[in-house]
VONUMI-797376 format. One record per residue (C-alpha): z, y, x. Coordinates in Angstrom, 3 decimals, padded with zeros to 6 digits. Layout:
! residues N
          z          y          x
          Z          Y          X
...
This chain:
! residues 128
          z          y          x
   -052.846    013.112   -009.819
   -053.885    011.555   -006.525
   -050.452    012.601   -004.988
   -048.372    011.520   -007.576
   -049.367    008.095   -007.166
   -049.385    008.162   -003.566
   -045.550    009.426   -004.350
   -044.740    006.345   -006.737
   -046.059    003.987   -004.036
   -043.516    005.716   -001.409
   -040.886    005.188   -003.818
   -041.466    001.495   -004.745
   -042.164    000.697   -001.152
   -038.715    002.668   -000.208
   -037.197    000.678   -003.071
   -038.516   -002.623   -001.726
   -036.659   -002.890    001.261
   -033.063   -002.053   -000.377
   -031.184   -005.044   -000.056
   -029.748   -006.230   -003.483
   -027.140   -009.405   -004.352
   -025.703   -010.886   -007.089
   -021.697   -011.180   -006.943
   -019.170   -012.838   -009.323
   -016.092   -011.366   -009.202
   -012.996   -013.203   -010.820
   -010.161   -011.228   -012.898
   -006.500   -012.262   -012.469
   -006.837   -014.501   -015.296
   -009.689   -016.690   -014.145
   -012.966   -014.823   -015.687
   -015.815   -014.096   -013.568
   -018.148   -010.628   -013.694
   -021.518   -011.095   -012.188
   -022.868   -007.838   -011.233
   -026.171   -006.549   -009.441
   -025.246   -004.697   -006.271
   -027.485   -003.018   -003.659
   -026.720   -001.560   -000.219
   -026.509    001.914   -001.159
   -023.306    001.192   -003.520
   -020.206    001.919   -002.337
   -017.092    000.133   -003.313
   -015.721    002.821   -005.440
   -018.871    002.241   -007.328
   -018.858   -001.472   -008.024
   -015.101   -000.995   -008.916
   -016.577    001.464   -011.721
   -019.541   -000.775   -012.678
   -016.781   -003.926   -013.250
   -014.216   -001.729   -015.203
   -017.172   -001.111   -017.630
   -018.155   -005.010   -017.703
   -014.709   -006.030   -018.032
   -014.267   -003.235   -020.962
   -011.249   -001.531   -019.064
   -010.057    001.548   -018.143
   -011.084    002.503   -014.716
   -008.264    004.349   -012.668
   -007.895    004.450   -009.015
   -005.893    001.158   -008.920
   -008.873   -001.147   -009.178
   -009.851   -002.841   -005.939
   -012.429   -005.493   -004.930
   -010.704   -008.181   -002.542
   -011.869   -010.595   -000.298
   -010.451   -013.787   -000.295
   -011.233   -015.758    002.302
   -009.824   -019.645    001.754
   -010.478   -020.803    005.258
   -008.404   -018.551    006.757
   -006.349   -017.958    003.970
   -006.485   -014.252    003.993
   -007.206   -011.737    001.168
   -008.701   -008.206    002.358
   -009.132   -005.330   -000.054
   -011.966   -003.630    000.628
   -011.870    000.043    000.708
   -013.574    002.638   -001.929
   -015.960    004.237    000.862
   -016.855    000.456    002.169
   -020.638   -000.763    001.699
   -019.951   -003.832   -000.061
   -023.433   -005.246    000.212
   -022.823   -005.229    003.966
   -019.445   -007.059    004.668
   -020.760   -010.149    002.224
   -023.937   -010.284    004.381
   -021.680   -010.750    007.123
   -020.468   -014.282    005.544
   -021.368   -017.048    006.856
   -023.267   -019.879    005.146
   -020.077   -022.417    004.633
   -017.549   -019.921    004.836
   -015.063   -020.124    001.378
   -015.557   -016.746    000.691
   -014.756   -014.897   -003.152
   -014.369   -012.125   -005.063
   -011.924   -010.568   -007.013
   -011.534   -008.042   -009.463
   -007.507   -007.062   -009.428
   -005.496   -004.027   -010.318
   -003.491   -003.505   -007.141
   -000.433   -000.927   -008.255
    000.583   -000.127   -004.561
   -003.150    000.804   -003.287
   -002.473    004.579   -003.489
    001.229    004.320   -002.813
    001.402    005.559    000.643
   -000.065    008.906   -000.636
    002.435    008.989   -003.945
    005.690    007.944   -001.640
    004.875    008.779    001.846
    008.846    009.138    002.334
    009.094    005.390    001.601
    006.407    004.462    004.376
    007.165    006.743    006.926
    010.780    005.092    006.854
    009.678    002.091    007.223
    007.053    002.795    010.115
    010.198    004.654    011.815
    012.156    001.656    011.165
    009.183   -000.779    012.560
    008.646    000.981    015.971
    012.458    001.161    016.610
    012.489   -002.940    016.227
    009.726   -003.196    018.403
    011.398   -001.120    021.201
């Protein structure tokens, strides 16, 4: 009994120092998700957890982007990224969201690798 208890306490105290965040992510159409994330989800996983929210089919084409409106940049985030760690890397005034979108050329260079190796080929011979 003793050591079951002694085992709970590891666990809480283990679970206490996960770093968790809340995150709105916007659709394509202007609606926002919040979610619960911690540090040990991937983005794969989040991507899962918004398809459910958003009551849509989850395929591989879902991606979480970055869109940073300082520098006006968007960055999609990879499925094996730790999402919890890039966002802690914002800063505090930085214009920073997130986005729920269906990208239909995220897998492409595995599906047509003809098509991209032509047009690396074609890339380093302009460079020359």
């Amino acid at each position: 009994m003793k050591s079951e208890k002694i085992k709970l306490a590891m666990e809480k105290i283990q679970e206490s120092n996960i770093k968790k965040l809340f995150i709105k992510a916007y659709t394509d159409d202007g609606r926002a998700k919040s979610l619960l994330v911690d540090e040990r989800m991937t983005v794969a996983h989040v991507c899962r957890l918004l398809s459910e929210k958003s009551h849509t089919k989850m395929d591989p084409q879902w991606v979480v982007v970055e869109r940073n409106y300082d520098l006006h940049l968007d960055r999609v985030f990879e499925d094996h990224e730790n999402l919890v760690e890039n966002i802690l890397m914002w800063t505090q005034d930085a214009t920073h969201k997130l986005f729920f979108l269906k990208e239909e050329d995220k897998n492409d260079v595995f599906v047509n690798p003809e098509v991209w190796l032509f047009m690396s080929i074609v890339f380093l011979k302009k460079s020359k």
